[in-house]
C-alpha positions, 0 to 999 in steps of 0.5 A: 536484528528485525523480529521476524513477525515485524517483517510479517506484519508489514508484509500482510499489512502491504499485501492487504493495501496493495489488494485494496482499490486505490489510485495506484492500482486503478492507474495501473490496470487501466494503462495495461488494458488500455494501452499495454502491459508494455505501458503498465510495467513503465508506469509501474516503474514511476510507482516505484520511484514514489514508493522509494520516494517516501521510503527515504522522506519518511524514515530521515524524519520519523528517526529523529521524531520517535525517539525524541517524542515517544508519545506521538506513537499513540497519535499516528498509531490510532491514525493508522488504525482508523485509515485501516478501518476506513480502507476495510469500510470501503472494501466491504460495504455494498457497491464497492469500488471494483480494482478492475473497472479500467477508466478511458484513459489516452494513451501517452508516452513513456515519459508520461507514463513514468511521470504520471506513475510517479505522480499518481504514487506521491499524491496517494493519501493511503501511501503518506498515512502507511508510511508515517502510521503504520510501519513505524509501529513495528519498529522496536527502540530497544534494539536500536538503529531506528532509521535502518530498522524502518529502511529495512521494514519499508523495503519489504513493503516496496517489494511486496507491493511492486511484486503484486503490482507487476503481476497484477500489470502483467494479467491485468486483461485476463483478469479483467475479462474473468472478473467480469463473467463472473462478479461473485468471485469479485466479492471473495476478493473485496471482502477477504482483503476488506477482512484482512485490513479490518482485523489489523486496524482493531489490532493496532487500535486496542494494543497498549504496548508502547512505542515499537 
């Protein structure tokens, strides 16, 4: 059975990334804005496929690799707290990178669209690093079936991270426009999540526990 603050700690882990500017979000709200939350709710359909993608990869290797070399814990957990701390850097630091500055983007298919979400996901470094860094730290070995303790923990980040995703698609215009008459709100949201991923990447980098 998965500890419950485990589902906890990939939930708020999910939720402060999927907040946190990215090549996801960015794609996603310019193609809602731009072109339609039609658009939007297709290409997010290609991020989920990535998502599920990882899900999968990630977990048939990692099953065998931290039960066969538990010291690689430490490695990847000290990866996923710097890259955590990178991500809190970029959100905090003056000028930065605002989730709702759509780029111009052309309007395309839906086929394209779908490919070009799953694309966008797959190529995403933050999404490589948190599948095979930060979730499997809170896999515990001592309750046993590895590989459906990190199918179940990744899932919960697929939900929590498609949910967002979607509402964020569906009002992508009408927070765009509020954002932009008023910046300073803008700046709540940009240092609270920068907060939230700063807190776990000291979290994780001063914790001795072994493999979990």
């Amino acid at each position: 059975m998965i500890d419950p603050s485990s589902v906890l700690g990939v939930s708020v882990m999910a939720l402060g990334m999927v907040l946190t500017p990215g090549p996801n979000m960015i794609y996603l709200v310019s193609r809602s804005i731009t072109q339609g939350r039609r658009a939007g709710m297709i290409s997010l359909g290609g991020v989920a496929l990535g998502f599920l993608a990882y899900l999968l990869a990630a977990n048939l290797g990692l099953s065998v690799v931290l039960l066969a070399v538990p010291e690689l814990y430490v490695a990847v957990k000290l990866a996923g707290a710097a890259y955590l701390a990178h991500l809190a850097w970029n959100a905090l630091k003056p000028g930065g990178i605002s989730v709702f500055a759509p780029q111009d983007v052309p309007h395309d298919s839906p086929r394209r669209l779908f490919t070009m979400g799953l694309m966008t996901n797959l190529l995403n470094p933050k999404i490589a690093i948190m599948y095979v860094s930060l979730i499997p730290q809170f896999i515990d070995l001592d309750k046993g079936h590895v590989l459906l303790q990190g199918l179940a923990l990744g899932s919960v980040q697929v939900v929590v991270s498609i949910a967002v995703n979607l509402t964020i698609v569906l009002a992508a215009g009408t927070i765009a426009v509020f954002l932009a008459r008023r910046p300073s709100w803008l700046k709540v949201q940009r240092y609270l999540m920068g907060t939230v991923l700063g807190t776990l990447a000291v979290s994780l980098a001063v914790d001795t526990s072994g493999p979990a």
